[in-house]
VEXDREN-2710 file (C-alpha; in Angstrom, 1 decimal):
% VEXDREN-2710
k/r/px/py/pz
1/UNK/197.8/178.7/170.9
2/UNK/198.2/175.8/173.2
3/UNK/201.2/173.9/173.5
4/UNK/202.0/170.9/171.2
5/UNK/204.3/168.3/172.0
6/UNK/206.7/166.9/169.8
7/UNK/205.8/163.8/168.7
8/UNK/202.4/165.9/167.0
9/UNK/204.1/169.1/165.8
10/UNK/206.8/167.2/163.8
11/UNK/204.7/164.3/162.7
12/UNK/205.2/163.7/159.0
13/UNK/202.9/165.0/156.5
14/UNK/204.4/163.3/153.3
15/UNK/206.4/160.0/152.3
16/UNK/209.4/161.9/152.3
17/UNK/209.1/163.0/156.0
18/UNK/208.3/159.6/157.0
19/UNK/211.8/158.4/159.0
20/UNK/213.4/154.7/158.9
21/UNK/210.9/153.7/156.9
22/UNK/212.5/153.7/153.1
23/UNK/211.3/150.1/152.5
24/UNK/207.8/151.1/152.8
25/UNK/206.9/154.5/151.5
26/UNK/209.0/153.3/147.4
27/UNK/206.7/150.4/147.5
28/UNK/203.6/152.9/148.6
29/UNK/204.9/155.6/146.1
30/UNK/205.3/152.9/143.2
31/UNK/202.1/151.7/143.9
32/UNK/200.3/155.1/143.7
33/UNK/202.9/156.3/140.2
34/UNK/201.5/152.9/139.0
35/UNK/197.8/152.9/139.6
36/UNK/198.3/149.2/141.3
37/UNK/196.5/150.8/144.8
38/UNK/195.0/147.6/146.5
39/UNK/191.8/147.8/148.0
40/UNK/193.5/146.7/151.5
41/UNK/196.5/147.7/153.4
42/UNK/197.9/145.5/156.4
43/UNK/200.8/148.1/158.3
44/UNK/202.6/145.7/160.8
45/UNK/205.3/146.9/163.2
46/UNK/206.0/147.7/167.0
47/UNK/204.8/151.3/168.7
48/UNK/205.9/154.8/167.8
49/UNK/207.6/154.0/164.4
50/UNK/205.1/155.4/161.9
51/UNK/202.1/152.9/161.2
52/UNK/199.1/155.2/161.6
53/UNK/201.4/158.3/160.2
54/UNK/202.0/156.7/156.8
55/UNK/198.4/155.5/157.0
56/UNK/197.3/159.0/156.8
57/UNK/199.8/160.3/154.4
58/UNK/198.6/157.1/152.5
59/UNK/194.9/158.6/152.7
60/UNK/195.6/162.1/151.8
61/UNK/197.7/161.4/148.8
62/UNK/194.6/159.4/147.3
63/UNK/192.0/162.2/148.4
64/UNK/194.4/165.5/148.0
65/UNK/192.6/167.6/145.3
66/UNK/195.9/166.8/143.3
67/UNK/195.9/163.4/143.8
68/UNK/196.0/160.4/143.3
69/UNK/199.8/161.8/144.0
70/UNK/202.9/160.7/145.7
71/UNK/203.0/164.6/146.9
72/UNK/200.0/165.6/149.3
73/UNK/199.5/169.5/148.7
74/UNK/198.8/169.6/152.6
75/UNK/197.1/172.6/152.1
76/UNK/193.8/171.6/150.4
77/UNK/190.7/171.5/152.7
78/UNK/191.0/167.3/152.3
79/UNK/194.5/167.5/153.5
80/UNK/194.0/169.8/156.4
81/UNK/191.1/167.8/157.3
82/UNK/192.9/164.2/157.3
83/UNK/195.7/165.9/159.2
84/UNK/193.5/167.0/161.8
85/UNK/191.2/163.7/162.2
86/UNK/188.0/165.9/161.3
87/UNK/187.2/164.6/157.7
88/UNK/184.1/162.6/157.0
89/UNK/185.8/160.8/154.1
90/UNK/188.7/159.6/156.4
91/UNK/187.3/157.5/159.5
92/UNK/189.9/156.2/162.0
93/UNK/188.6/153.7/163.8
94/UNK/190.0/152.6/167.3
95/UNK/190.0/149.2/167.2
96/UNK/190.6/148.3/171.2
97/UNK/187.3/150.5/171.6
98/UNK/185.2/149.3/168.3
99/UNK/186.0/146.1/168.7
100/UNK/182.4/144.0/168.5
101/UNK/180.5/142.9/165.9
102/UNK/177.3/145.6/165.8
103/UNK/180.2/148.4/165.2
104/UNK/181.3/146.0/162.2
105/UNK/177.9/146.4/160.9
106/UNK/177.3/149.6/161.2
107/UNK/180.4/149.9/159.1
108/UNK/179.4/147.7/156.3
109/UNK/175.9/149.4/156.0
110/UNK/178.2/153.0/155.7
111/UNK/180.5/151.5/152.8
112/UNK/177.7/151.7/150.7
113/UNK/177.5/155.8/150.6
114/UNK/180.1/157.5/148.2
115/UNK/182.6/160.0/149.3
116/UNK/181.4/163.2/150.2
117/UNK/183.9/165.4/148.2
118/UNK/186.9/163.3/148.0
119/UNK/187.9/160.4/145.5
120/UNK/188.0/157.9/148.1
121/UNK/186.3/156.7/151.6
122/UNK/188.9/155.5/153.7
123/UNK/189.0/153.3/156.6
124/UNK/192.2/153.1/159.4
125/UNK/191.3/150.7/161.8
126/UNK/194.0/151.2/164.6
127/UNK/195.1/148.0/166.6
128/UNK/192.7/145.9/164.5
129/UNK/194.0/142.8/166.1
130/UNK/191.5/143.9/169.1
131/UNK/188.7/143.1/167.1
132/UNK/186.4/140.2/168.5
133/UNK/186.7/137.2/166.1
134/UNK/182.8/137.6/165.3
135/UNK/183.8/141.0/163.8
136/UNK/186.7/139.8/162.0
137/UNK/184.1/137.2/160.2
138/UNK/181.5/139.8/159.9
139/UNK/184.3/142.1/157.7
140/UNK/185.7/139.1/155.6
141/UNK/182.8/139.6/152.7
142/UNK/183.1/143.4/152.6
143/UNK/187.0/143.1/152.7
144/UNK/187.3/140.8/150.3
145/UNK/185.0/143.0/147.5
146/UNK/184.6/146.3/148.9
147/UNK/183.0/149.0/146.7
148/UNK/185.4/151.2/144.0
149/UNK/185.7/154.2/146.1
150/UNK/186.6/152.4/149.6
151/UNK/190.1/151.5/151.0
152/UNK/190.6/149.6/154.3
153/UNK/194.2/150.5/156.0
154/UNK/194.6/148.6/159.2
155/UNK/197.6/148.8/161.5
156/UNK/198.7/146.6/164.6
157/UNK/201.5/145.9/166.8
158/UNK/200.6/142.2/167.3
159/UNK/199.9/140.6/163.4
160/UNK/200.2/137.0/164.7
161/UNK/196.5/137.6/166.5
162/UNK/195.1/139.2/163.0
163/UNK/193.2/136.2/161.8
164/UNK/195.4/134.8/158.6
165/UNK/191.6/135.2/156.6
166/UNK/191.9/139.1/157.2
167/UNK/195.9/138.9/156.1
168/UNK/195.1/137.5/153.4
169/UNK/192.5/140.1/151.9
170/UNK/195.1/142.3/152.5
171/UNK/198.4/144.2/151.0
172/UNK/200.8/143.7/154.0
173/UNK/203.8/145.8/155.2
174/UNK/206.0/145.3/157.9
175/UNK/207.3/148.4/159.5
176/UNK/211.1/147.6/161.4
177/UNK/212.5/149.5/164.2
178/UNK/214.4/152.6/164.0
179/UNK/218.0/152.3/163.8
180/UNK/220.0/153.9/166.3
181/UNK/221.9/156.5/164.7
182/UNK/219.2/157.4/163.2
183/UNK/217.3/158.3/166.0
184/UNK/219.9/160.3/167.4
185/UNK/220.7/162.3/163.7
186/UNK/216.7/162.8/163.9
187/UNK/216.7/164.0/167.5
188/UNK/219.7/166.2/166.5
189/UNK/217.4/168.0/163.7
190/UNK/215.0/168.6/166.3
191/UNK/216.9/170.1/168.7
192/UNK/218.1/172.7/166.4
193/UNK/215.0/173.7/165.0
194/UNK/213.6/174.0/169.1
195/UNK/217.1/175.1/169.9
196/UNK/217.9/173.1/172.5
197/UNK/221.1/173.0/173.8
198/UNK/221.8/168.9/174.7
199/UNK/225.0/167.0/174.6
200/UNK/225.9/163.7/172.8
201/UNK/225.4/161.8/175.9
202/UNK/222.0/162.8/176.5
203/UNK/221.2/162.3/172.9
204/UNK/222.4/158.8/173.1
205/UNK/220.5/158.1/175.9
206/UNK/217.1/159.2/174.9
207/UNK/217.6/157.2/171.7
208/UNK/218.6/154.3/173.6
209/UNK/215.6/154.6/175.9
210/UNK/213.3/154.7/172.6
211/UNK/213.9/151.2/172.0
212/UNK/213.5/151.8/168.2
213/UNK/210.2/154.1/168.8
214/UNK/210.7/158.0/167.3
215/UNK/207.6/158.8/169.4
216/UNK/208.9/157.2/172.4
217/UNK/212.3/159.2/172.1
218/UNK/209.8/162.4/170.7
219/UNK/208.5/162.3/174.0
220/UNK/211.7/161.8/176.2
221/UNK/213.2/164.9/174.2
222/UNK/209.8/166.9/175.3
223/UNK/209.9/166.1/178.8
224/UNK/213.3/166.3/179.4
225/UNK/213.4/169.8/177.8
226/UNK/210.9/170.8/179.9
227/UNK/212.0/170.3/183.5
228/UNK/215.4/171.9/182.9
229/UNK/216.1/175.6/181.9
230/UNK/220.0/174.7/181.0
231/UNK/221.2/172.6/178.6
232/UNK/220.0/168.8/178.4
233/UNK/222.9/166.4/179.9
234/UNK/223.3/163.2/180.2
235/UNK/222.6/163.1/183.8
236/UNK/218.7/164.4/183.0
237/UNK/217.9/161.5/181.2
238/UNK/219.6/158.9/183.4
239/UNK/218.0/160.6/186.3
240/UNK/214.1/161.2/184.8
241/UNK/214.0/157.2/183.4
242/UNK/216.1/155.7/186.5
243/UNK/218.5/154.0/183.9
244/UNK/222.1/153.6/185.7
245/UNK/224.7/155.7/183.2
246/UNK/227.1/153.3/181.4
247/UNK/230.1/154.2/183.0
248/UNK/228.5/152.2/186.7
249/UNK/227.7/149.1/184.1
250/UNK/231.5/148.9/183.2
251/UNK/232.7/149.9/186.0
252/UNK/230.9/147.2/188.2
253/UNK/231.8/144.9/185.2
254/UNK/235.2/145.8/185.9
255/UNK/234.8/144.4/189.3
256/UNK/233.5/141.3/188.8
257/UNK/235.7/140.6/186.2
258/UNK/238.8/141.3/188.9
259/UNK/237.1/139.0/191.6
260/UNK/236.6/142.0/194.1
261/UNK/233.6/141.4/195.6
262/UNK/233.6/144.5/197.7
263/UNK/234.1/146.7/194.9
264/UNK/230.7/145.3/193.5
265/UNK/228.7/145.8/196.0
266/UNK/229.9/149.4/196.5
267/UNK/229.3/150.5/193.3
268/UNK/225.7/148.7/193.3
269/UNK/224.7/150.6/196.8
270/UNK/226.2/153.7/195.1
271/UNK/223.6/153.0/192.5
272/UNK/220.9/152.1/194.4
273/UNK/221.5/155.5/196.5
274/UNK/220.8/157.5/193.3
275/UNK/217.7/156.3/193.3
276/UNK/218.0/153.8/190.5
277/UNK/214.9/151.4/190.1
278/UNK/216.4/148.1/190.7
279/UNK/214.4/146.3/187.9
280/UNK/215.5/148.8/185.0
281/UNK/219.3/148.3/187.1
282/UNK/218.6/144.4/186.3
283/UNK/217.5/144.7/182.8
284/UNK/220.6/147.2/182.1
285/UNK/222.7/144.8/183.8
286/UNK/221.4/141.7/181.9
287/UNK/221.9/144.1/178.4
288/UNK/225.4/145.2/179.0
289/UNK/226.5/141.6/179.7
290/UNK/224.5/140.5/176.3
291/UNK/226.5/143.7/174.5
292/UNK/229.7/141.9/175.7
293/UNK/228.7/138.5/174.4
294/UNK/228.0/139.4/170.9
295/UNK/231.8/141.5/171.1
296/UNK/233.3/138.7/172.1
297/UNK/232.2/136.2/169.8
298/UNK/231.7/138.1/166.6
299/UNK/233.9/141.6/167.1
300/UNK/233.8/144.5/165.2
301/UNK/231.8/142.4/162.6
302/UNK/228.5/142.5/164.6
303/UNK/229.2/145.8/166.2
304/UNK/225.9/146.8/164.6
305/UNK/223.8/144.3/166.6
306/UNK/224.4/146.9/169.6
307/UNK/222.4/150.2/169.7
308/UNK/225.5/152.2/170.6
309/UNK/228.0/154.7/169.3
310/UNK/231.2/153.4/168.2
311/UNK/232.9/155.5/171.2
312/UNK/230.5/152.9/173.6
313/UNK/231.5/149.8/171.3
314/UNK/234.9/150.2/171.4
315/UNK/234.8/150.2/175.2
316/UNK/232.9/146.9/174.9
317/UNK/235.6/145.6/172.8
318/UNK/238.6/146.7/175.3
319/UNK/236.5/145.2/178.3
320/UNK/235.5/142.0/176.6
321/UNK/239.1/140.9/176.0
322/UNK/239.6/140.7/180.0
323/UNK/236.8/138.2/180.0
324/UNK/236.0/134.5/178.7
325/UNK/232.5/133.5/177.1
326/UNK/232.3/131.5/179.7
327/UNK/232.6/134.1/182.7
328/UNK/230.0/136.3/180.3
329/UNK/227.5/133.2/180.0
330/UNK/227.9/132.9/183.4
331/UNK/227.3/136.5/184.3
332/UNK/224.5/136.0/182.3
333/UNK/223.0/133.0/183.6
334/UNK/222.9/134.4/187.2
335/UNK/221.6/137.8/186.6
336/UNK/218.8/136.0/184.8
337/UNK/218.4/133.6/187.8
338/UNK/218.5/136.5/190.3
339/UNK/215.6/138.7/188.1
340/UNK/213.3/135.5/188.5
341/UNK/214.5/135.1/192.6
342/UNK/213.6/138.7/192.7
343/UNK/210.0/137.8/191.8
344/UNK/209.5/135.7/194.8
345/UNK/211.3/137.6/197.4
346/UNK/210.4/140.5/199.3
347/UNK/213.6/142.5/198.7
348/UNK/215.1/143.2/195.2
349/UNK/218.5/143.7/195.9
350/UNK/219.5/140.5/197.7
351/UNK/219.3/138.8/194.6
352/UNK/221.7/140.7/193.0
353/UNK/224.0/141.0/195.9
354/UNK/223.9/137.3/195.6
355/UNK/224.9/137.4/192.0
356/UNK/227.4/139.5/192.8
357/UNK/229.3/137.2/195.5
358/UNK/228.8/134.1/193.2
359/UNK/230.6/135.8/190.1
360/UNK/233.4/137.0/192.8
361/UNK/233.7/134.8/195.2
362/UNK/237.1/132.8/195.7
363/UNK/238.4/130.3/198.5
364/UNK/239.7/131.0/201.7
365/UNK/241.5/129.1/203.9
366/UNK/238.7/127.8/206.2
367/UNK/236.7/126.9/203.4
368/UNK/239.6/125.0/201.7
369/UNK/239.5/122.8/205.3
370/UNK/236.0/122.0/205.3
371/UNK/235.6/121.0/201.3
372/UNK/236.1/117.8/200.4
373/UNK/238.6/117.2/197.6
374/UNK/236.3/116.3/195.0
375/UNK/234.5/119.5/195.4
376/UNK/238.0/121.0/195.1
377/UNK/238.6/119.5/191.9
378/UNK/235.1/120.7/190.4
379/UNK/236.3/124.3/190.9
380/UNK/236.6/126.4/188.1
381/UNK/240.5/127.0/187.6
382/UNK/240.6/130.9/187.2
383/UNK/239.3/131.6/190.9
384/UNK/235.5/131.9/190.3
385/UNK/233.5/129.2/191.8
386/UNK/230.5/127.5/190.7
387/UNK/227.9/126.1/193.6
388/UNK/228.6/122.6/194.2
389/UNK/226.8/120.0/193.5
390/UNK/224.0/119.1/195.4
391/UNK/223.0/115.7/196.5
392/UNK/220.8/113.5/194.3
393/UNK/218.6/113.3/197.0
394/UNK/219.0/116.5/198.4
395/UNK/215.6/119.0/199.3
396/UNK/217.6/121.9/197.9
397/UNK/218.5/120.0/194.7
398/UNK/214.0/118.9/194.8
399/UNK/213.2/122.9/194.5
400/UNK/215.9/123.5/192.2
401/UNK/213.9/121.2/189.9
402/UNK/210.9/123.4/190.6
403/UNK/208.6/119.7/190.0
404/UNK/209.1/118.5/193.1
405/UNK/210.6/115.4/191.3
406/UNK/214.4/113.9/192.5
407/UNK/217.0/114.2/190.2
408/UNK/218.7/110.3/190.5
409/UNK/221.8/111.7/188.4
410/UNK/225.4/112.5/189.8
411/UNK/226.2/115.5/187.8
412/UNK/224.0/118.5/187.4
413/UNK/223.1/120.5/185.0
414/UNK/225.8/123.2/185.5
415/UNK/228.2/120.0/185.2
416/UNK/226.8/119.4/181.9
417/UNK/227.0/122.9/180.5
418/UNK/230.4/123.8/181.8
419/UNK/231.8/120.6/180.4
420/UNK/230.6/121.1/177.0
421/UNK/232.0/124.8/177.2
422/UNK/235.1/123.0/178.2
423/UNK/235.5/120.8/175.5
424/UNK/234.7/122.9/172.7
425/UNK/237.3/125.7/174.0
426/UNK/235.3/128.3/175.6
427/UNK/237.1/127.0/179.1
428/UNK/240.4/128.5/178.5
429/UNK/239.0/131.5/175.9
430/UNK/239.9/130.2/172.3
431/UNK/237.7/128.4/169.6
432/UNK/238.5/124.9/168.9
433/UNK/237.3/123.5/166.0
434/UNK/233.6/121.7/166.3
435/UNK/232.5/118.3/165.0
436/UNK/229.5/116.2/164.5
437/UNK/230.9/113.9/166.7
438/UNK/230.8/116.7/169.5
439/UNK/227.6/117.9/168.7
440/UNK/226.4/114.1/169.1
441/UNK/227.5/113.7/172.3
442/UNK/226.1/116.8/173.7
443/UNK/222.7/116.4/172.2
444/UNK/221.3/116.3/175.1
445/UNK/222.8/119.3/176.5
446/UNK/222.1/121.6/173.5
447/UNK/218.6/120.7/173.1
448/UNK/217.8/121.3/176.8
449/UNK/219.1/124.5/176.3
450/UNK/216.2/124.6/173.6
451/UNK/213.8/124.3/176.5
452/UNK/214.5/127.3/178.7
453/UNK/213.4/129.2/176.2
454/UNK/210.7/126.9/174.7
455/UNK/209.9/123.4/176.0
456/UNK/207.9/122.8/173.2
457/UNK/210.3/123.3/170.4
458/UNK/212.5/121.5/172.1
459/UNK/210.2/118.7/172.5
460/UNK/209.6/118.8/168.9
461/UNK/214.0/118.9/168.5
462/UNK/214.4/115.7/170.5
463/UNK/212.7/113.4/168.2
464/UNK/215.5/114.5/165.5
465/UNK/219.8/113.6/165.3
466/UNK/221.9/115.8/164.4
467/UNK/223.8/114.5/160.8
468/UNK/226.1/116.9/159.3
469/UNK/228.1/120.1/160.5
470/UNK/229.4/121.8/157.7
471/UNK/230.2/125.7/157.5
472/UNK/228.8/126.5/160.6
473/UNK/225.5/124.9/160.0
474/UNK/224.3/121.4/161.5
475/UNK/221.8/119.3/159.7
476/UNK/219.4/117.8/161.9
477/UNK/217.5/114.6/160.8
478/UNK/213.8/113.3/160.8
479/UNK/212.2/110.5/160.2
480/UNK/208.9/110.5/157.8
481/UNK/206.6/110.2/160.6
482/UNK/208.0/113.4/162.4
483/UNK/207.7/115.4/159.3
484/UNK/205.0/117.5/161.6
485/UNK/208.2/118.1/164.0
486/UNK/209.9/119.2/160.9
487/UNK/207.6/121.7/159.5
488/UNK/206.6/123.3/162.8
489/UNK/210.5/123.8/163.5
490/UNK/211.2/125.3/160.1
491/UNK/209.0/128.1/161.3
492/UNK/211.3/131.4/161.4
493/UNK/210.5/132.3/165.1
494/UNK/210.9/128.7/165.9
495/UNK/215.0/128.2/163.5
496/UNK/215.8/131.2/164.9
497/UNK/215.1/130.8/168.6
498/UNK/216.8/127.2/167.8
499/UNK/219.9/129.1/166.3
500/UNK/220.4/131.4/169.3
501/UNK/219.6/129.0/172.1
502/UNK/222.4/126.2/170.5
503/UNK/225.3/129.2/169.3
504/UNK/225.0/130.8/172.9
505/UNK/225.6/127.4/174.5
506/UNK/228.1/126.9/172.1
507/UNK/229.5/130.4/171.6
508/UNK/229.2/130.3/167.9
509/UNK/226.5/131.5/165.2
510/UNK/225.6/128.4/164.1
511/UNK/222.8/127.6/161.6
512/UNK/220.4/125.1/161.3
513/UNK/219.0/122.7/158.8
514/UNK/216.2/120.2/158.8
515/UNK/216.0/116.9/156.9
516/UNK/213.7/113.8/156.7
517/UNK/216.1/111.0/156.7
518/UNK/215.2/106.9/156.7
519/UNK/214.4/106.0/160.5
520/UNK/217.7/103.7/161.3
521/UNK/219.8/106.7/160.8
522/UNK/218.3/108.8/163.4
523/UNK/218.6/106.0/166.7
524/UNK/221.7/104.5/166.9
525/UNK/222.4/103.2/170.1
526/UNK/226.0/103.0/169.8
527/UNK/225.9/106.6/170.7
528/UNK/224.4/106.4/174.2
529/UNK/226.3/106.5/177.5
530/UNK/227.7/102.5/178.9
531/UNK/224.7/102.3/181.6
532/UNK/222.0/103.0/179.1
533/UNK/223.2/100.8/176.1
534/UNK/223.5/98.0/179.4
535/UNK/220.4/98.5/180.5
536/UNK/219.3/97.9/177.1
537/UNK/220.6/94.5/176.9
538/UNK/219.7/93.5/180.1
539/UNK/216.0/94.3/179.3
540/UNK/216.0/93.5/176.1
541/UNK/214.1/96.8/175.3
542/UNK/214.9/100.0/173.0
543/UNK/214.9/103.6/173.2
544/UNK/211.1/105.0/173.0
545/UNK/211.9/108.5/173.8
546/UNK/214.6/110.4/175.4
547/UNK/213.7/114.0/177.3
548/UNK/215.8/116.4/178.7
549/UNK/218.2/116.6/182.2
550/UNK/216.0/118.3/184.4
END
């Protein structure tokens, strides 16, 4: 018999089996105990976690010659047949490949014909959302009142391109990534029943690599096992995927964090002479410095927003304490800077090299000649330095703006950031209390952090004030005529990129709240700087709109 991989030979035949997914196969198991089966299923969720599995399961548990049951026999000839894709009652449907509207046709004129032995004709449509909107509309009628004996289960990795008429028709179910731990507990039961021999390391690292996906990490296990005849270590894995092992990423952390320069690069050429992929080294880079972030802001108490053992966390705890939030935004900032410089250069590594020097850097005596003393006085006091400032009407400050527009203010925007970290207590490492007052005056700031990750929502932020901060959570103000802005920010993606965007800058979860407020609470010019509320009088004018420092 040939050879079958992993992710096949231990795919789950029954609820039970089904792994991470607890929310979803009660609800499915209720539904079929209860006689409440809808006539439509909409499975939601990213690669590898179980979608089309539970599909199936779903379709022999109403065909099984037992059934409807919550226990598929598996051994009937409808069982055997779903498993295997070869019944004539279960049709799975690619839907990146059947995507127009004649094979939408041809399957409304096939609803019509009863099951051939089985209870039910069942349809899984895989990665519906490929479907051509013409086929969507031609499926809406039969969707909507399909005959007695047909069932529609759709899955997809991308709902928001599922039109909402199609969600609607249907019973939807969000599938979540797989935790962590129990990936590796999973991967563990595996090994023993191949009998593998693999060590905790290697374990943890195909799990990580999985990204939440079982049939992602499935198929690291299977490769891995394959190339080596000993037992699985850690150094397979790192060395198959190109990742960099965690102990370079702390150790070259380590470095930075003592200012030595040289250290850094060694360790990065040391890593690059592995054979590391640069990109992955960026994106591992960029992950460990987000890992010590959320340490050093929430602790043990969001230890579970990392995907590592405890062992790994509590070296992110020791190493955190040796650093600011500052120095970790700032790591942060520049590793995301170089991975964009990297797309417009020839070589990889001098952006990160260039990271590197900036995060380490410190004065020497020739350079302490040659700057003037008001660059002196901008330097950060623990020994890193930040670029100076550029000219107002410098060229290099004209491509920094990436608009080819001049910037006519004095400070920049790294001015503007560092000062509000400054003020609110991140500059020396503790957390002074925060105020409305605070948050007023660095409006500006906050919200154009809203728009390096979305100038839209942040377009739609800037016509509100913030009101209130209370408890961690600032009310924000509208007037009636922005109640559009309002709504369209109350979206979940769009409050919680809004959340995360304002606590980094601020280096505290924060929450946000939106109100409609009367209009002469929101403006109040009292609160702009002297040259604007001059200008003002001068003129005679008012405020129309304000944007952001660009």
């Amino acid at each position: 018999m040939s050879y079958i991989v992993l992710a096949r030979k231990y795919r789950p035949g029954t609820f039970d089996d089904v792994v991470g997914q607890d929310h979803i196969t009660s609800l499915l198991k209720k539904a079929i105990d209860g006689n409440r089966l809808a006539h439509a299923y909409l499975f939601c969720g990213p690669r590898g976690i179980g979608k089309t599995s539970c599909a199936r399961i779903l379709a022999k548990a109403l065909n099984c010659e037992k059934g409807p049951t919550v226990s598929p026999c598996n051994k009937c000839p409808a069982c055997e047949e779903i498993s295997k894709g070869t019944s004539f009652d279960v049709l799975e449907i690619d839907g990146a490949s059947n995507r127009g509207i004649d094979e939408i046709r041809t399957l409304r004129e096939n609803v019509k014909f009863a099951a051939g032995y089985g209870k039910f004709k069942i349809y899984i449509v895989d990665e519906v959302h490929m479907l051509t909107t013409e086929a969507f509309n031609a499926l809406l009628k039969t969707l909507e009142e399909p005959p007695e004996h047909v069932k529609f289960i759709f899955a997809t990795t991308d709902p928001n391109k599922v039109p909402t008429t199609i969600i609607s028709r249907c019973q939807r179910f969000d599938f979540k990534r797989i935790p962590f731990k129990t990936i590796v507990d999973y991967l563990i039961k595996i090994c023993k029943s191949e009998k593998f021999k693999i060590e905790k390391e290697a374990l943890y690292a195909i799990a990580k690599a999985g990204q939440g996906s079982l049939r992602d990490s499935l198929s690291v296990l299977d490769q891995v096992g394959a190339i080596t005849d000993r037992s699985i270590q850690g150094e397979d894995v790192y060395s198959m995927l190109g990742l960099v092992e965690i102990e370079s990423l702390f150790d070259l952390t380590d470095a930075i964090g003592a200012k030595n320069c040289t250290q850094a690069l060694k360790i990065f050429n040391d890593i690059i002479d592995k054979g590391k992929d640069i990109r992955q080294f960026s994106k591992d880079i960029i992950e460990h410095c987000r890992n010590l972030m959320i340490i050093k802001i929430g602790g043990k108490s969001l230890g579970k927003l990392i995907d590592y053992p405890i062992e790994i966390k509590e070296l992110y705890l020791k190493q955190s304490k040796n650093l600011t939030v500052h120095e970790i935004l700032r790591s942060l900032d520049l590793f995301i800077a170089a991975q964009d410089m990297a797309k417009t250069t020839e070589t990889l590594r001098t952006p990160l090299e260039i990271a590197f020097a900036r995060l380490t850097f410190t004065n020497d005596s020739k350079e302490s000649v040659s700057n003037t003393n008001q660059q002196k006085a901008a330097m950060p006091s623990r020994g890193s330095q930040q670029s100076p400032s550029f000219h107002k009407f410098s060229a290099v400050g004209m491509l920094k703006n990436k608009k080819g527009m001049v910037s006519i203010s004095d400070s920049n925007e790294n001015e503007s950031e560092q000062s509000l970290l400054e003020e609110i207590g991140q500059g020396d490492g503790a957390l002074h209390p925060i105020t409305i007052e605070l948050i007023k005056k660095n409006w500006d700031a906050l919200t154009f952090a809203v728009s390096r990750q979305k100038m839209s929502v942040a377009t739609f932020l800037q016509e509100g004030f913030p009101l209130e901060y209370k408890d961690d959570q600032i009310t924000i103000g509208f007037s009636p005529e922005h109640e559009f802005h309002k709504k369209t920010l109350e979206k979940s993606d769009n409050t919680r990129l809004v959340e995360e965007a304002i606590s980094l800058r601020i280096g505290r979860a924060l929450r946000i709240k939106y109100q409609i407020v009367d209009s002469e609470n929101i403006r109040n010019t009292e609160n702009e700087e002297e040259i604007v509320q001059k200008t003002i009088q001068a003129f005679q004018g008012k405020i129309v709109n304000k944007w952001h420092k660009e």
